[in-house]
C-alpha positions in Angstrom: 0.0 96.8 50.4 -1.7 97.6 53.5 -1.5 100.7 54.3 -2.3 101.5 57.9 -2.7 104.5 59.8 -3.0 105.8 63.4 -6.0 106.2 65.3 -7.0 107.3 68.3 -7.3 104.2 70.7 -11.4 104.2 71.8 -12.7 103.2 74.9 -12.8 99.8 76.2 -16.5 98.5 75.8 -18.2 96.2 78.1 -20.0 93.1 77.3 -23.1 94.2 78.0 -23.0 96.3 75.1 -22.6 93.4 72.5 -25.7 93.3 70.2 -28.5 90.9 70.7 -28.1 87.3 69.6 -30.8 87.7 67.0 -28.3 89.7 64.5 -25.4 88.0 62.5 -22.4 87.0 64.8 -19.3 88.0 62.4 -15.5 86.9 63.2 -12.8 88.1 61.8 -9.7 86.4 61.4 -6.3 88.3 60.6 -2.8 89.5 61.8 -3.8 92.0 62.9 -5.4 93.1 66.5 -8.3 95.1 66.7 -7.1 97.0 69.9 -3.3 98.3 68.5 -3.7 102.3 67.5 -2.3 101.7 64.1 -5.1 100.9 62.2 -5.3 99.4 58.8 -8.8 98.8 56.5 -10.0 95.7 58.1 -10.3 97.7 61.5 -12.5 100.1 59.8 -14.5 97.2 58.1 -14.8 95.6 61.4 -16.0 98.7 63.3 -18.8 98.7 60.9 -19.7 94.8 61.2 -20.1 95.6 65.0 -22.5 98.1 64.4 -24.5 95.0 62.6 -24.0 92.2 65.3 -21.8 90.3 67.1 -18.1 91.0 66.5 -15.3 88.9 66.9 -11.7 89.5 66.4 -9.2 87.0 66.0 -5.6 87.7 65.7 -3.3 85.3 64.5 0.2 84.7 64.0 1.2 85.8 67.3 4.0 84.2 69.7 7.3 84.3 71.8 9.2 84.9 68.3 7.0 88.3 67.4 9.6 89.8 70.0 12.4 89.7 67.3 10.2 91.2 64.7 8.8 94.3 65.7 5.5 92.7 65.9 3.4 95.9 66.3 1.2 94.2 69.0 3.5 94.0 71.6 2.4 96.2 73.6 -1.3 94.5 73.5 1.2 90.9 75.0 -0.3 91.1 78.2 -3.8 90.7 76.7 -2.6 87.8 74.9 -4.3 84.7 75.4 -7.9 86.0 77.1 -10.9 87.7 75.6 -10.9 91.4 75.9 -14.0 93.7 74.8 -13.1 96.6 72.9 -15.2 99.2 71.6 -17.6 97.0 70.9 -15.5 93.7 69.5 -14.6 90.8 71.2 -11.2 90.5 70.8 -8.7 87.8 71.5 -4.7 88.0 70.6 -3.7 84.2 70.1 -0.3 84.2 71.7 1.8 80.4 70.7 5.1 79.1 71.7 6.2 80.3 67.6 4.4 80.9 64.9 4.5 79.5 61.6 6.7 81.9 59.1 8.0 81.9 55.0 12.0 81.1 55.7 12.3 81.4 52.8 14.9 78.7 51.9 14.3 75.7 49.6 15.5 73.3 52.0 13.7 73.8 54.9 10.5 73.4 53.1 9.3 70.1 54.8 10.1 72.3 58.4 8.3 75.3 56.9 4.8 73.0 55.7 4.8 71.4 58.9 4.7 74.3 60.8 1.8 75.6 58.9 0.3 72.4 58.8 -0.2 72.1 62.7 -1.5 75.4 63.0 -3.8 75.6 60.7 -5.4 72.8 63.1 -6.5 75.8 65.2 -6.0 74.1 68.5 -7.0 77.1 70.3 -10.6 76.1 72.0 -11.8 79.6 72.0 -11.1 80.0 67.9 -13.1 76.6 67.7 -16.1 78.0 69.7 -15.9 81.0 67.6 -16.0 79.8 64.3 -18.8 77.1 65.6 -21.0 80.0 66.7 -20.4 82.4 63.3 -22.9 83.5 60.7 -20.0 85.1 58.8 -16.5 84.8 58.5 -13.8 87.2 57.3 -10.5 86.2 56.4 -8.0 89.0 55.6 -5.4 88.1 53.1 -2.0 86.6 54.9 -2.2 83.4 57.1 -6.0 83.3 57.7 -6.7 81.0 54.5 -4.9 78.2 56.2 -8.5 78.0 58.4 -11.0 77.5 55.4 -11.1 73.7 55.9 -11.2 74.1 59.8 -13.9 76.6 58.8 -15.5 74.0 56.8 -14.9 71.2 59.0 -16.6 73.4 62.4 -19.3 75.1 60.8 -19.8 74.4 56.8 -23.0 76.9 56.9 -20.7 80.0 57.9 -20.6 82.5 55.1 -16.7 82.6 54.0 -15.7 86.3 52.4 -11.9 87.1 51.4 -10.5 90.9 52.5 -7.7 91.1 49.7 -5.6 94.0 51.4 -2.4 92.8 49.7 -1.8 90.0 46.7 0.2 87.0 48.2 3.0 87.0 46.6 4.0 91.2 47.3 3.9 90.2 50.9 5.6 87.2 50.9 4.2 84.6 52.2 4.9 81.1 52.5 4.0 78.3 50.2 2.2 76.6 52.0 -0.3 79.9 52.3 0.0 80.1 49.0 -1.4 76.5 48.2 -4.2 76.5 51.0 -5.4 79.6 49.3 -5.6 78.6 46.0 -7.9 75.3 47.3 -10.6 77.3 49.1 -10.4 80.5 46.7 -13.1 78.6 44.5 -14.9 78.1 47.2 -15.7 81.6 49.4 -18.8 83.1 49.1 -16.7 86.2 47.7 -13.6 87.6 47.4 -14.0 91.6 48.4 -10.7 92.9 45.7 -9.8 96.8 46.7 -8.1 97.1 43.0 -9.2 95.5 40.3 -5.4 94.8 39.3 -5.4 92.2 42.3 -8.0 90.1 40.7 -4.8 88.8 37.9 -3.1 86.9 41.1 -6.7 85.3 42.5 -7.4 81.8 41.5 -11.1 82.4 41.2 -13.4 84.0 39.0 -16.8 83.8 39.6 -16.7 85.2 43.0 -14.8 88.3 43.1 -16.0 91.5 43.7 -14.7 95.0 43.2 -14.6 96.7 46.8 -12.3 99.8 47.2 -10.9 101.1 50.3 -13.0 103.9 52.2 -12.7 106.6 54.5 -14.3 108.2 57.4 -16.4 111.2 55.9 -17.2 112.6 58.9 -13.1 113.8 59.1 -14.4 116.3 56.9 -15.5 117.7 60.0 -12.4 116.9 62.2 -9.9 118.7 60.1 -10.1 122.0 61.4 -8.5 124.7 62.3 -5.2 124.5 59.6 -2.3 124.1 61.4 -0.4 126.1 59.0 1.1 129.7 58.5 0.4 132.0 55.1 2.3 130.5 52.1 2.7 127.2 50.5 2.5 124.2 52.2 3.1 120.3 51.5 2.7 117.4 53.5 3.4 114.0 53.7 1.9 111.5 55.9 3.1 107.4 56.7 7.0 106.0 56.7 5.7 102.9 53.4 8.9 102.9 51.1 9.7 106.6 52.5 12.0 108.4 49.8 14.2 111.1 51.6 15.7 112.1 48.4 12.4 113.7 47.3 12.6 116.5 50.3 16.0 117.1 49.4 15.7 118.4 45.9 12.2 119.5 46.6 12.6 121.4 49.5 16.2 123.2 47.4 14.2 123.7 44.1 11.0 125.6 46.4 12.4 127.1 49.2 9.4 129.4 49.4 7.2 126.2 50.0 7.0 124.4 53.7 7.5 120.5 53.5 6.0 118.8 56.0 6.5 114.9 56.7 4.8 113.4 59.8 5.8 109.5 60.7 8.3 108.5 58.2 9.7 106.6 60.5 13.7 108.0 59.9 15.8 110.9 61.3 15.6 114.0 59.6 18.6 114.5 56.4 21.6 116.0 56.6 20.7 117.7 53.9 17.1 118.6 54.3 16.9 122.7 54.0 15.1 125.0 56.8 11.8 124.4 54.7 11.8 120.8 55.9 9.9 120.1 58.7 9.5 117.1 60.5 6.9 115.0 62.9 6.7 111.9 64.4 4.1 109.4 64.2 0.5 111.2 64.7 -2.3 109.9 65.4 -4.6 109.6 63.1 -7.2 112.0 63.4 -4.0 114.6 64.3 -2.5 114.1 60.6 -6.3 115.3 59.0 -5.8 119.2 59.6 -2.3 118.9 58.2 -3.9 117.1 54.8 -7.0 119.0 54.7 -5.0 122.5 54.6 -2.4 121.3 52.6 -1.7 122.6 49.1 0.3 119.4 48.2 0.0 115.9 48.8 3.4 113.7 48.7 3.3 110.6 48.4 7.6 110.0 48.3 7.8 106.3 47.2 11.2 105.3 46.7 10.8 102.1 44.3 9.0 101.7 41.2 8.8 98.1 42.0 5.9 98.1 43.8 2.7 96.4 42.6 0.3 98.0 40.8 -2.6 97.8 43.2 -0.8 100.1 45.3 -2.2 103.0 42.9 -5.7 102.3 44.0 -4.9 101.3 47.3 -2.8 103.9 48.9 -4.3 105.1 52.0 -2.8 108.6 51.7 -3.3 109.1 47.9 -7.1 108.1 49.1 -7.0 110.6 51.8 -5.7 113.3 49.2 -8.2 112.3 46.8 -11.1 113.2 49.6 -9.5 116.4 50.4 -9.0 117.1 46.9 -5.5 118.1 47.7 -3.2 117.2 44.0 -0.7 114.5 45.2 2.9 114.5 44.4 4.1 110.8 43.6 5.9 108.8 40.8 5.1 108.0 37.4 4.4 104.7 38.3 1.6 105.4 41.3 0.8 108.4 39.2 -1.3 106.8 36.3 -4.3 108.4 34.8 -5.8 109.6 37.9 -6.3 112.9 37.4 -5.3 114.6 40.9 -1.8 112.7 41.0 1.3 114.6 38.8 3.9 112.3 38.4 7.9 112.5 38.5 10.8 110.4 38.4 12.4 109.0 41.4 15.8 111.0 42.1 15.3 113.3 38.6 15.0 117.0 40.1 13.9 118.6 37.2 10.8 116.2 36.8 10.4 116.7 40.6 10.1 120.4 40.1 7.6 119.9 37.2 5.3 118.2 39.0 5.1 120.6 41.8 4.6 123.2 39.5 1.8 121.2 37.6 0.1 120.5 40.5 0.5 124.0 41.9 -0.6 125.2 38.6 -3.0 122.5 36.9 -4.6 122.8 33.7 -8.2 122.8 34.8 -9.5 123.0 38.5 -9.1 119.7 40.3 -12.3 118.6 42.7 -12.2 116.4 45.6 -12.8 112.4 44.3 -15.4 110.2 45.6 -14.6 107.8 47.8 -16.9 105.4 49.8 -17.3 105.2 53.5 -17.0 102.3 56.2 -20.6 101.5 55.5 -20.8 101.4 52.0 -17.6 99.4 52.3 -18.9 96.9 54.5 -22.2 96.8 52.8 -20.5 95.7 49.6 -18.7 93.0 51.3 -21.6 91.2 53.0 -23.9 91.3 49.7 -21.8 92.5 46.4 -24.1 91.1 44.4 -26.7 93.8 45.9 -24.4 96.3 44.0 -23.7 97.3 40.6 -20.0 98.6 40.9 -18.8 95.9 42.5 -19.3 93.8 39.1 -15.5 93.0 37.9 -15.0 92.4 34.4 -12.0 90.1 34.2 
């Protein structure tokens, strides 16, 4: 799934700063917005094409019915519908009457295609000019696949790469997504896979390329002073699938050790012990000194029905991984990676055994290697340029 996480909102850049028209103009289509503070993967990504050339970001499925849904980029609905310039990235939020959606009855099928059907026309002048005037276009996975054949039909030079954040089917979408991808799949120039366990749901072979998530090395730098006291100290960061149960047990089986949960997003528990403590949402480059310090990662997923990706695309394992800080999550997410000790969900004995086995491994664990924005990015534009992007499948 894609995991996001909060970010200091930058600057405001003007035009003027754009990069000269002889480098690649790039525009990125998802549903997300490039301005909102909680940032996911394809911000990072994007951050890095604008250090290459023209950036544009284009976010989609956006209207009068995101009111009802949360929509995290409400607060950006007075931006809607203009081009704003931000840090460096042209940005426009496409605000419509209502959005196409997955309602996820049978019946209403026909309602449902048609729906997609019209907007996938893109009758949005500034998304036409855009995609005329691309070298390359990024489509994050969600609605942006319902584009290719516009894409085709505007500019059928543009170089078409996929961003697979999340497979299809784990977040839902509708059909008619569904079916739209599967047509132009063949057809991308790649398919940039952050687990090689998404390639199973991707009808395409030829064209897919291994391309983990990164992180920001330089908030190896940022992460100081520790925010902590003398003893023992846990942490968990993000509200995904939050299990409160874990603390609970935890916090009564270790009372010596200091839990700390920022963002999950729910009150505290009755029955969380004085050890508990708890933070809302951070952002981002607040949470690092709490990780970096930390002698335990959680990561407090309450299902083991998630999809397997999620083991190598968890933002906060990979932020544990970089620290080298042993993470605390189930069997499932667990795996074979060696800094994770697994438990089962709601079992406190297993619970207590993993703490102690990550308090008290059998050999000393070292922090993992994980790429950067720009190697990320890099890998993108020109997997072939790379040998660990090659996926065996």
């Amino acid at each position: 799934m894609n995991q996001t996480v909060n970010a200091p909102a930058p600057a405001p850049t003007p035009a003027n700063t754009v990069t000269a028209a002889s480098k690649p103009v790039f525009l990125v289509l998802s549903a997300h917005d490039y301005r909102s503070p909680r940032r996911a993967n394809i911000h990072f990504i994007t951050r890095e094409l604008a250090k290459l050339g023209t950036t544009r970001f284009f976010s989609l499925r956006y209207s009068k019915l995101s009111r009802y849904t949360h929509d995290p980029r409400l607060s950006l609905d007075n931006e809607a519908n203009q081009i704003g310039f931000y840090y460096g990235v042209e940005c426009y939020l496409w605000k419509t009457l209502y959005h196409p959606f997955n309602t996820r009855r049978p019946w209403l099928r026909p309602l449902e295609n048609l729906m997609y059907r019209l907007y996938s026309r893109g009758r949005n002048p500034v998304l036409r000019r855009w995609i005329r005037e691309a070298d390359v276009i990024l489509l994050e996975s969600g609605v942006a696949p319902i584009f290719f054949d516009l894409i085709k039909q505007l500019n059928p030079s543009a170089k078409v790469l996929y961003r697979a954040s999340d497979a299809l089917d784990t977040i839902n979408v509708a059909e008619y997504v569904n079916q739209a991808f599967a047509r132009a799949a063949p057809q991308m120039d790649a398919i940039a896979l952050p687990s090689k366990a998404l390639a199973e749901g991707i009808p395409s072979r030829h064209n897919l390329a291994f391309v983990p998530h990164g992180i920001d090395h330089a908030v190896a730098e940022q992460a100081d002073p520790s925010p902590y006291g003398e003893g023992i100290h846990a942490v968990s960061v993000g509200s995904m699938l939050f299990d409160p149960e874990f603390f609970v047990l935890a916090a009564r089986r270790f009372p010596h050790i200091q839990f700390h949960i920022i963002g999950c997003g729910q009150p505290a528990h009755p029955d969380y012990g004085p050890n508990v403590h708890l933070y809302g949402e951070m952002p981002f480059a607040q949470t690092l000194p709490y990780i970096k310090h930390a002698q335990l990662g959680i990561a407090p997923y309450s299902s083991i029905n998630l999809p397997v990706y999620l083991r190598d695309t968890s933002m906060k394992l990979i932020q544990y991984a970089f620290f080298g800080v042993p993470a605390i999550c189930p069997h499932f997410i667990a795996a074979d990676y060696s800094n994770r000790f697994g438990y089962d969900l709601g079992d406190a004995d297993s619970i207590a055994a993993a703490i102690e086995r990550a308090l008290h491994p059998e050999q000393p664990l070292r922090a993992q290697p994980v790429l950067n924005w720009e190697q990320v990015a890099e890998r993108m534009l020109t997997p072939n340029a790379f040998a660990d992007t090659e996926l065996v499948v």
